[in-house]
N, C-alpha and C positions, 0 to 999 in steps of 0.2 A: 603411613608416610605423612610426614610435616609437610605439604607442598609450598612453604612458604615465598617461592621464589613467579607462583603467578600471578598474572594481571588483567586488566582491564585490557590492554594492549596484548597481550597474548590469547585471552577468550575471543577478541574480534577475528584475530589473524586464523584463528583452529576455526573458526564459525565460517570465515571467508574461503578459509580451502575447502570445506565441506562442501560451501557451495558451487566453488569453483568445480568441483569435481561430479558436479549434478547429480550428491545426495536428492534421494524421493524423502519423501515426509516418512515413511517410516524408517528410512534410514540417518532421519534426525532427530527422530525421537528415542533412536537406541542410542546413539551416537552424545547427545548434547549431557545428556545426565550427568555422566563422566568428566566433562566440563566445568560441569555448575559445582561439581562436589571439589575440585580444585578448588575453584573458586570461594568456595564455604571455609575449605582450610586457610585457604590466603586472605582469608578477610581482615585479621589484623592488620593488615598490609595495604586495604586499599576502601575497606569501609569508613566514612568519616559521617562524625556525629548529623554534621550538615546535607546527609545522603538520606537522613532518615528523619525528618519531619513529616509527623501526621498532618491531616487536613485537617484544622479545630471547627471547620463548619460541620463537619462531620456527614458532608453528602455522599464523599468518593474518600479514596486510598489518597494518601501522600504518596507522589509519584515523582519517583530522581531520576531523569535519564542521565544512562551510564553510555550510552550508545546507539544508533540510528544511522542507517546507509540513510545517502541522495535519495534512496527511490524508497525508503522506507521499511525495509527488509532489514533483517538479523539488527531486532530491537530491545535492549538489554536495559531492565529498568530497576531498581531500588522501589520498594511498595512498602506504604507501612499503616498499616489499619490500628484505629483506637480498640478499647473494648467494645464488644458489642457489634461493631461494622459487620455488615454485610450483605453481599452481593444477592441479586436474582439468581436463579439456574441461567447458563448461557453456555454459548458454545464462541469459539475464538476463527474458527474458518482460516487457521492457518497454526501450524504445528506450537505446542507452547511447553515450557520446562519451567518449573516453580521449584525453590531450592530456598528451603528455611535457611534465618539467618541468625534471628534472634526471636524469643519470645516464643511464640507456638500458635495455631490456628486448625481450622476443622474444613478439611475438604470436600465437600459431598460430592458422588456421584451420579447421575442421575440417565435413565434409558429410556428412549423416545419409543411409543409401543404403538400409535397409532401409524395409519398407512400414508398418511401425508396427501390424504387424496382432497382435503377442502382447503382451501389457502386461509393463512391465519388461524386455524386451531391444528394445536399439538397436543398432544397425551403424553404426560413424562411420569414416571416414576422411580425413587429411591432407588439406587443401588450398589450402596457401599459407605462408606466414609475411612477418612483415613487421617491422622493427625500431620502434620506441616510442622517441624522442628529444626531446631538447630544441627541434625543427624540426617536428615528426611530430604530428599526429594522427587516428584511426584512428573511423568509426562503426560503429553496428550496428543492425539493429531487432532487436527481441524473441525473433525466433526463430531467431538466428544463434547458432552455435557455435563457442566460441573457447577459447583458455586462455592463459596469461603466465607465462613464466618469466625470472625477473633470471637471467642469464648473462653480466654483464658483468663479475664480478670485483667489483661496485662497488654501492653504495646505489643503490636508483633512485626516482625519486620522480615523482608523475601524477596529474595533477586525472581524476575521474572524475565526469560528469555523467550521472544516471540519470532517466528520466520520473518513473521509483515508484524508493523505494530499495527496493534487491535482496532486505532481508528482508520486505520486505511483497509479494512475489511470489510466485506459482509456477515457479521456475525449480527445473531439474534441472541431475545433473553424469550426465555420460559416463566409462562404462570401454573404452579401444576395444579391450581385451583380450580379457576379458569378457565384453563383448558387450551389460554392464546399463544402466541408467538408471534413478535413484533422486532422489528430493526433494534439494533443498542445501538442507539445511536448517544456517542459522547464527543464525537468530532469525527472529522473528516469524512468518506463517501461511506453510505449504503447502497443498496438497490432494492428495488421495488419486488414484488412478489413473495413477501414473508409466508414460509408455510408448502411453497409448491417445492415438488419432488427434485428440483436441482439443487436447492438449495444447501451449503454446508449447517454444517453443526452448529460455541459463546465463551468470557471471560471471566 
């Protein structure tokens, strides 16, 4: 099916009934995918070249918001990484949907094996990867650990839809070297005690 006829204004309105109707995070994580993949079909319709500038510092993603509630809930963003870019292992601490758009990118997976009993060190290890395309979309709930690296030689570009956007979270990033776990902090609140057993999961 051509879904040609969705929008930016129709994924808010399906994301606000969701919540109006007090989906749980797994029930947005089954839920939203379905979403994002209209939305990949509709993208003639509402991606503009102006949606997808990289960051030429090359520190972070090109980042477009498409959308963002008052309280910073159901945040729909346009991401678009150079060659080469890429993230720490992190967890997002609130349900996330990545929905290739153009180009392609490498998700990895990653499984926390330690028992979280010393604050500030975690133990993560590999576990999976899976390609990011223009076909492909990938979910998560809050306490899943993952990271993205463009390895295609090429732009890549990807709607990202979050419950909360990722600065108004407690999400950390992982060193699997290391062994640590530290706040990501890129804006807005974290909270203190990286590592101890309440903690959720990164972006």
């Amino acid at each position: 099916m051509c879904d040609t006829g969705y929008s930016i204004k129709q994924l808010v309105a399906d994301l606000r009934e969701l919540k109006r109707r007090g989906a749980t995070e797994a029930q947005m994580v089954a839920a939203v995918p379905d979403l994002a993949r209209r939305m990949m079909l509709a993208k003639h319709a509402w991606l503009r070249p102006s949606m997808c500038e990289p960051n030429a510092a090359g520190e972070k993603a090109g980042v477009h918001t498409l959308h963002e509630e008052p309280d910073h809930s159901l945040a729909a963003f346009v991401v678009t990484w150079l060659p080469g870019d890429e993230t720490p292992p992190h967890d997002h601490a609130t349900w996330a949907v990545i929905a290739g758009l153009d180009g392609h990118e490498t998700n990895h997976w990653w499984t926390r094996t330690d028992d979280r009993s010393v604050p500030g060190r975690a133990v993560i290890r590999r576990a999976g990867k899976e390609r990011i395309d223009a076909t492909s979309v990938i979910a998560m709930r809050g306490d899943a650990i993952h990271s993205l690296h463009n390895d295609s030689g090429g732009v890549s570009i990807t709607l990202h839809l979050y419950g909360v956007n990722v600065d108004f979270t407690d999400r950390y990033k992982y060193d699997p070297e290391r062994h640590v776990v530290a706040p990501y902090r890129l804006g807005g609140r974290v909270h203190a005690n990286a590592g101890s057993t309440t903690q959720g999961g990164l972006r």
